[in-house]
C-alpha positions in Angstrom: -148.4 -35.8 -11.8 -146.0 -39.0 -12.0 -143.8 -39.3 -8.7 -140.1 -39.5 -10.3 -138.1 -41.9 -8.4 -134.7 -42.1 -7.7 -132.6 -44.9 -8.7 -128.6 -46.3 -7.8 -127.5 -48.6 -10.4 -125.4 -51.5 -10.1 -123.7 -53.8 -12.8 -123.7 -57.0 -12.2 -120.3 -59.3 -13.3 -121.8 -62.5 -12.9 -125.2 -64.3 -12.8 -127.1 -64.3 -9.7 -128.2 -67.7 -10.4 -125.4 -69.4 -12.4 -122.8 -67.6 -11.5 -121.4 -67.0 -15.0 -119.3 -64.2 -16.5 -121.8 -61.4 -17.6 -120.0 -59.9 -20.2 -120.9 -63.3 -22.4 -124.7 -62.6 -21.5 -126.9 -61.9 -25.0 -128.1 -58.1 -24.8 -131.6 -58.5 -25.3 -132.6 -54.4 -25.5 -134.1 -51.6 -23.3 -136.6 -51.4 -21.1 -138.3 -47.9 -20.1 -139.5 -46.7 -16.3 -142.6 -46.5 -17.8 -145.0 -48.5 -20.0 -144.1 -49.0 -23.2 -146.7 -49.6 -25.0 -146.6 -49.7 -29.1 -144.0 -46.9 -30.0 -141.5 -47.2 -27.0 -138.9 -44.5 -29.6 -141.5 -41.7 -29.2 -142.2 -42.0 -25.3 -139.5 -40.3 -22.6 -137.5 -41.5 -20.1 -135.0 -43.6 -18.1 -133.5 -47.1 -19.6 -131.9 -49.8 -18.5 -130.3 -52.7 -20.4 -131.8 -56.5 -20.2 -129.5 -59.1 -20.9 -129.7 -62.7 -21.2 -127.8 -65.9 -19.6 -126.7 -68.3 -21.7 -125.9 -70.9 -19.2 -129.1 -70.7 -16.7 -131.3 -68.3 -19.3 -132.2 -65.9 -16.3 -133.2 -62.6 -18.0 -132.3 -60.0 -15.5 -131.5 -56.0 -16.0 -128.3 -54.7 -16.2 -127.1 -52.6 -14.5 -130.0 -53.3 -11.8 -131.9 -50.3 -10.5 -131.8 -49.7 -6.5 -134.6 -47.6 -5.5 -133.0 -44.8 -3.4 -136.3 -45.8 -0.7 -138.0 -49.2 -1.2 -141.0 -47.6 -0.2 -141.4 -45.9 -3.5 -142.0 -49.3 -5.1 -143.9 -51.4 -2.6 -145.3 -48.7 0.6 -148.3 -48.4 -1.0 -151.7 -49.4 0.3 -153.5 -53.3 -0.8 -156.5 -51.0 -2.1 -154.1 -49.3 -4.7 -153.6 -52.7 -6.1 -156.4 -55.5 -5.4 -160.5 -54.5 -4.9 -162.5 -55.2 -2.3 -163.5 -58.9 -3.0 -159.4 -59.5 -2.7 -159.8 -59.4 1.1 -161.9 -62.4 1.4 -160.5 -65.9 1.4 -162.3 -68.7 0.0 -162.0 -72.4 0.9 -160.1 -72.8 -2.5 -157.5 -70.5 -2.2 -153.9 -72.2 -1.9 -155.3 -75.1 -2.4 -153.6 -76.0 -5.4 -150.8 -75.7 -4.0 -151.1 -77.6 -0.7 -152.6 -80.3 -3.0 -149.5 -80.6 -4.9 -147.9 -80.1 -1.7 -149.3 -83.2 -0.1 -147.5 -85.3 -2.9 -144.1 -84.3 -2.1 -144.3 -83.9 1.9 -146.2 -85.8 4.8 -148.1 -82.9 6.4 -148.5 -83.6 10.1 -150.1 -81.2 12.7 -148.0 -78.7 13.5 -145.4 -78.6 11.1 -144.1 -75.1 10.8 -144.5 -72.7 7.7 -143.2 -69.4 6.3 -145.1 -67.3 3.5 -142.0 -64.9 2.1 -143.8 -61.9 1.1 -147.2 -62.7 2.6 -149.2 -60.1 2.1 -152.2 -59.9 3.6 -151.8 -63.1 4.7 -154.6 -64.7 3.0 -151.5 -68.4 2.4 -151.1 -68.2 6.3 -154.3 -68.4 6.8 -155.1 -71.5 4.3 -151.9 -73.1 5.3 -152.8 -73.0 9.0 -156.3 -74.4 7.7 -154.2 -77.4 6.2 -152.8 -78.3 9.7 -149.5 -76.1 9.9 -148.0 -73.4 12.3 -148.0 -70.7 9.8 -145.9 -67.5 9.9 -145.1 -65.0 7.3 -142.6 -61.7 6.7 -144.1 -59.3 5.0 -142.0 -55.7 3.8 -144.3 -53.3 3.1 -145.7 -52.2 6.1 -149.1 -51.4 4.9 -149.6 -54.8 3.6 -148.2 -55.9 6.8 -151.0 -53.7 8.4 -153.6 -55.1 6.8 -152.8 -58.8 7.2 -153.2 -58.1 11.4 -156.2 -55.1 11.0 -158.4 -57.2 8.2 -157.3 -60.9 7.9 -157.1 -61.1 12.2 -153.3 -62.2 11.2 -151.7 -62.5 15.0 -148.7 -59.9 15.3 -146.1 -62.9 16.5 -147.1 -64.8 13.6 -146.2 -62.1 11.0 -142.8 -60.1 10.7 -142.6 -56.4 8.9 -139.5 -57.8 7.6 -137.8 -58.4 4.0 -136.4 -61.9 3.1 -133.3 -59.8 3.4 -133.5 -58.7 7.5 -135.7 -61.5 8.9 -134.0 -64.3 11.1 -135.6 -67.5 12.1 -133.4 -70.4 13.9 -131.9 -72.7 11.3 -133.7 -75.5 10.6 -137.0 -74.7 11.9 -139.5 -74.8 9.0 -140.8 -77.6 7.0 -142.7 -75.5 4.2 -141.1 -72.7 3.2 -143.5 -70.5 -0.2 -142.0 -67.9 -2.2 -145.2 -66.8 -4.6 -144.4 -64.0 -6.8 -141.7 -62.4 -4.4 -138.1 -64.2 -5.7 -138.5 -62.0 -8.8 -138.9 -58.6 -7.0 -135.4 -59.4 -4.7 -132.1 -57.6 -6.3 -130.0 -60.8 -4.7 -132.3 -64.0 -5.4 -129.7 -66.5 -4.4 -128.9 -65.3 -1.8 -132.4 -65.5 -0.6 -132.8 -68.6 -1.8 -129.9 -69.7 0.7 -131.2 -68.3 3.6 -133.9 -69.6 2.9 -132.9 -73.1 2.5 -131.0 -72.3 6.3 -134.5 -71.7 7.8 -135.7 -75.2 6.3 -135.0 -79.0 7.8 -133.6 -81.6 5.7 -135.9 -82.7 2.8 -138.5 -79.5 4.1 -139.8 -78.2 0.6 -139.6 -75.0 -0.7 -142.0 -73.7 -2.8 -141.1 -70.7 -5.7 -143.2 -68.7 -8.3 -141.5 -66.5 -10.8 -141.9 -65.5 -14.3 -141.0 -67.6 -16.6 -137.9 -66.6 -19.7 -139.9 -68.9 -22.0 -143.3 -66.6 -22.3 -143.9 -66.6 -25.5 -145.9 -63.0 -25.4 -142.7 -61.2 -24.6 -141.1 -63.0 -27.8 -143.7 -61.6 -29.8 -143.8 -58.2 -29.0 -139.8 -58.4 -29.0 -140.2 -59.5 -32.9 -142.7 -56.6 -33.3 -140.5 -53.9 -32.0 -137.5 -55.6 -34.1 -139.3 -55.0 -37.1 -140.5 -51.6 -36.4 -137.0 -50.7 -36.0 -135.9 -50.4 -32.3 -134.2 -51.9 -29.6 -136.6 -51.9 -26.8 -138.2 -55.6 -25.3 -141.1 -56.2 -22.8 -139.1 -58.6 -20.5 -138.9 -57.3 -17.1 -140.1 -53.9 -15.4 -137.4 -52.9 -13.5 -138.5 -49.5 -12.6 -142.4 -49.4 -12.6 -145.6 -51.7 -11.6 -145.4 -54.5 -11.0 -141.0 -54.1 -10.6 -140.0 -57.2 -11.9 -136.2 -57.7 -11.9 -136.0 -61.3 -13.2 -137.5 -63.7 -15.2 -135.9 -67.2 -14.8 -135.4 -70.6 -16.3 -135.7 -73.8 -15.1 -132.2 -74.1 -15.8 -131.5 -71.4 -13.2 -133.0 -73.5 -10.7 -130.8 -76.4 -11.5 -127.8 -74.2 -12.1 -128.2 -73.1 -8.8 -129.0 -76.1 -6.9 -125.1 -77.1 -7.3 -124.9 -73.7 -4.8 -127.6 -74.1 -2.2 -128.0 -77.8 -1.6 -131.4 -78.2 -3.1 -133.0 -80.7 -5.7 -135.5 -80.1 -8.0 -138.5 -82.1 -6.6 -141.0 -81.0 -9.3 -141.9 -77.9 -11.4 -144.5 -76.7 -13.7 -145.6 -74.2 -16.1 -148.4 -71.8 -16.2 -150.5 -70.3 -18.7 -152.1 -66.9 -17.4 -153.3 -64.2 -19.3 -151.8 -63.3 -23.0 -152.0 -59.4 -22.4 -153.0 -59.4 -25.7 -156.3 -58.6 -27.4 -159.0 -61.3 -26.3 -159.3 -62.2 -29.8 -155.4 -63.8 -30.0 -156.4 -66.2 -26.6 -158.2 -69.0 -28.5 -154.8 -69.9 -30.3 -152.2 -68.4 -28.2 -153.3 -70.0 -24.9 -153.5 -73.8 -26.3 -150.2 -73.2 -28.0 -148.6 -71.9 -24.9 -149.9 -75.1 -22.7 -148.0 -77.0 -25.3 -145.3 -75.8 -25.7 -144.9 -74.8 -21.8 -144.4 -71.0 -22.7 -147.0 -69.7 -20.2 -146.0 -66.9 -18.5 -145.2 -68.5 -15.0 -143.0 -71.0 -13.6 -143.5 -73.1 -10.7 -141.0 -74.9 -8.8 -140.9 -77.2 -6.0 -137.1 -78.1 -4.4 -135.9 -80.1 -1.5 -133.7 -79.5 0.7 -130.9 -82.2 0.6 
């Protein structure tokens, strides 16, 4: 039997990006706790409304739902979610990213890193092969568990912390990653400010998020508006993988007016369609085109 979870929710007034008035934000439609699948009208449960900003075009629930205990999103064990062959790290991995990261940032022995969200720790570990001092936080304690039991993390590299409760002395790291966490956080600016705080001037910080523009969500969107019901597939605020927002680039920029940061360079992804295999051969080219993959990279600088 399904756990049911319990939820607070809380309306936001304003963009968490932008900053604008949220009672201008485009209602989008509803999203279920559960998979939605074809027929969301004929399927039970809980839902919350997703909205849109106009200013930024961050798509974000609201009112946002606060697990009563965390734990009941993220506690679970790194077997539950990845198999076996996810536990070993080979000499590519992260290295698209410290490649693209060598463009924007002379790396030097022994400049410091933190991987928010790190998981097992397998971008410590890589980043520490590229020549930095690497640390990480990691929430969820299992994960945590894993990263010092299986990937031989040290325990005074890694922190059982959120990007919420973790302190570092300001201005202590020069590579700061965010990869798939941001959109997970109920307060993303803030984080983002905090975490520019732990970052020197001109240290990069690196973010991965879903991106507003996917062009899969817009078409299942139009399929449920012609099948007659208000329901979209942006966001799953209340079940696997609980994402809370999907953002622009625009929120980025929007935002940079806030937290002293520039956008050094960004770039879009195209992943998989979800889709039957059959739609990839003219989805993904389209997608690459028209940069409405499903993820967004950016890279921003501390001023």
């Amino acid at each position: 039997m399904q756990k049911i979870l319990e939820y607070s929710f809380k309306y936001s007034e304003r963009c968490n990006m932008c900053g604008s008035d949220s009672q201008y934000h485009k209602v989008l439609g509803r999203r279920l706790n559960r998979s939605q699948g074809k027929k969301p009208k004929g399927k039970i449960g809980i839902s919350t409304t997703i909205v849109k900003c106009p200013e930024c075009n961050l798509i974000y629930s609201n009112p946002l739902p606060i697990p009563k205990n965390i734990e009941d999103h993220y506690g679970i064990p790194p077997e539950s979610y990845w198999k076996e062959e996810y536990f070993q790290l080979s000499d590519s991995y992260f290295q698209l990213e410290i490649n693209k990261l060598k463009t924007l940032m002379k790396i030097e022995t022994g400049n410091k890193s933190l991987d928010i969200g790190a998981g097992i720790g397998k971008s410590m570990t890589a980043l520490e092969r590229a020549g930095f001092n690497s640390y990480g936080i990691e929430p969820s304690e299992p994960f945590y568990n894993r990263a010092i039991e299986r990937m031989g993390i040290k325990k005074d590299k890694i922190k059982l912390a959120s990007a919420e409760n973790a302190e570092f002395p300001v201005n202590y790291f020069d590579f700061i990653t965010f990869s798939a966490v941001l959109e997970h956080l109920y307060d993303p600016s803030a984080a983002i400010e905090k975490a520019m705080g732990w970052l020197k001037p001109n240290g990069i910080l690196h973010i991965e998020v879903p991106s507003s523009r996917w062009l899969i969500n817009r078409i299942v969107n139009f399929y449920y508006g012609i099948t007659g019901t208000d329901f979209v597939a942006n966001l799953s605020p209340m079940h696997r993988p609980f994402h809370l927002y999907e953002f622009g680039l625009e929120s980025f920029y929007k935002n940079s007016e806030k937290n002293k940061f520039e956008v050094a360079s960004f770039e879009y992804f195209v992943c998989s369609t979800h889709l039957n295999k059959s739609f990839d051969f003219i989805l993904k080219p389209y997608m690459e085109k028209t940069k409405t993959g499903m993820q967004l990279t950016v890279w921003l600088r501390k001023k």
